[in-house]
C-alpha positions in Angstrom: 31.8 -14.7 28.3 29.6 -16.1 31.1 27.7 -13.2 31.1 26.7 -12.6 27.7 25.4 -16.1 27.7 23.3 -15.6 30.7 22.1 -11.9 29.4 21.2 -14.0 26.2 19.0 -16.6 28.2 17.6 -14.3 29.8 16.4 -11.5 27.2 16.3 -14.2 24.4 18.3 -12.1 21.9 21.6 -13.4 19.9 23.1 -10.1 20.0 24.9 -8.9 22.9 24.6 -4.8 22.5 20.9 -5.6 22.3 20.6 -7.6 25.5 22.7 -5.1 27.2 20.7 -2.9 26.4 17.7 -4.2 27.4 19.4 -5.0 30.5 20.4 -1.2 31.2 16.9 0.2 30.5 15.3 -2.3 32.9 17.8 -1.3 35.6 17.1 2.4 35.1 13.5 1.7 35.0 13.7 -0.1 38.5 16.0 2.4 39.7 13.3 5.0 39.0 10.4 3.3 40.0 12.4 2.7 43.6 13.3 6.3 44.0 9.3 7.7 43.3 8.0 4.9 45.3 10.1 6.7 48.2 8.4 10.1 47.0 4.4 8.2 46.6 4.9 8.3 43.0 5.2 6.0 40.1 5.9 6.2 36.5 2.2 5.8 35.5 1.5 8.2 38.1 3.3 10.8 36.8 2.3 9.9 33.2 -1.4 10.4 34.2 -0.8 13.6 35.9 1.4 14.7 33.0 -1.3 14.5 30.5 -3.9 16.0 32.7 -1.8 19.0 32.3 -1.1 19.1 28.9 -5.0 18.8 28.7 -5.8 22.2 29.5 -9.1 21.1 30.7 -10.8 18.1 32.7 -10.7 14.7 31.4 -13.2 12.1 31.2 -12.3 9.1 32.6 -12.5 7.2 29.3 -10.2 10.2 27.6 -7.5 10.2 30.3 -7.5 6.5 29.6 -7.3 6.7 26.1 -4.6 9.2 26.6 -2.5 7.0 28.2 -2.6 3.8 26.7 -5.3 2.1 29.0 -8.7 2.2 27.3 -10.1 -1.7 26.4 -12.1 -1.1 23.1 -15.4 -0.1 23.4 -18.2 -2.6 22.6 -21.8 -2.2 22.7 -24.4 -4.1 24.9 -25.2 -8.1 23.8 -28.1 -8.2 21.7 -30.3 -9.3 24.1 -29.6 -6.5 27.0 -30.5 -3.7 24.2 -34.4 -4.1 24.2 -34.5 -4.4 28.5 -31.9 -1.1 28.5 -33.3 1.2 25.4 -30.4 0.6 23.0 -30.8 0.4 19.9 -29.2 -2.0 18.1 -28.7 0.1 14.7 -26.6 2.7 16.1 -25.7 1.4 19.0 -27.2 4.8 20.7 -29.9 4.8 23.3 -33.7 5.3 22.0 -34.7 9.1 22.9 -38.4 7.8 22.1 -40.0 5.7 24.8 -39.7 2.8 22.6 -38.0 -0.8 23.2 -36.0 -1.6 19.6 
């Protein structure tokens, strides 16, 4: 009874299959993560190199990190760095013409 009280402090749930559940992924998880650390591998490791292979092809950077979960969202330049770089600020593209926006 001791035990499910502490599991329930701990992973903050109310049911007890829930918390032991919890509790049994997140020792199979560090169980894993210890045995490829032995090998020079991890979990994200092998992720990454799992979709490089179900790619086919090279990845962009951006693509590999879109494929697994990484990417932040893309945002364009601040306003003011669009005239000094040659972006324009309409599509967010850079100017092909020689012109500042």
């Amino acid at each position: 009874m001791a035990e499910e009280a502490a599991a329930r402090q701990r992973f903050g749930s109310s049911d007890v299959l829930v918390d032991e559940l919890f509790a049994t992924t997140h020792r199979l998880r560090v169980f894993v993560d210890g045995r490829l650390r032995e090998h020079g591998a991890s979990v994200a490791r092998l992720r990454t190199l799992r979709v490089l292979a179900l790619a086919g092809e090279p990845l962009r950077m951006r693509d590999l990190a879109e494929h697994v979960g990484n990417a932040p969202a893309p945002r364009p330049p601040s306003s003011t760095a669009w005239s000094a770089t040659g972006w324009s600020s309409a599509s967010g593209t850079p100017r092909t013409d020689g012109r500042s926006c």
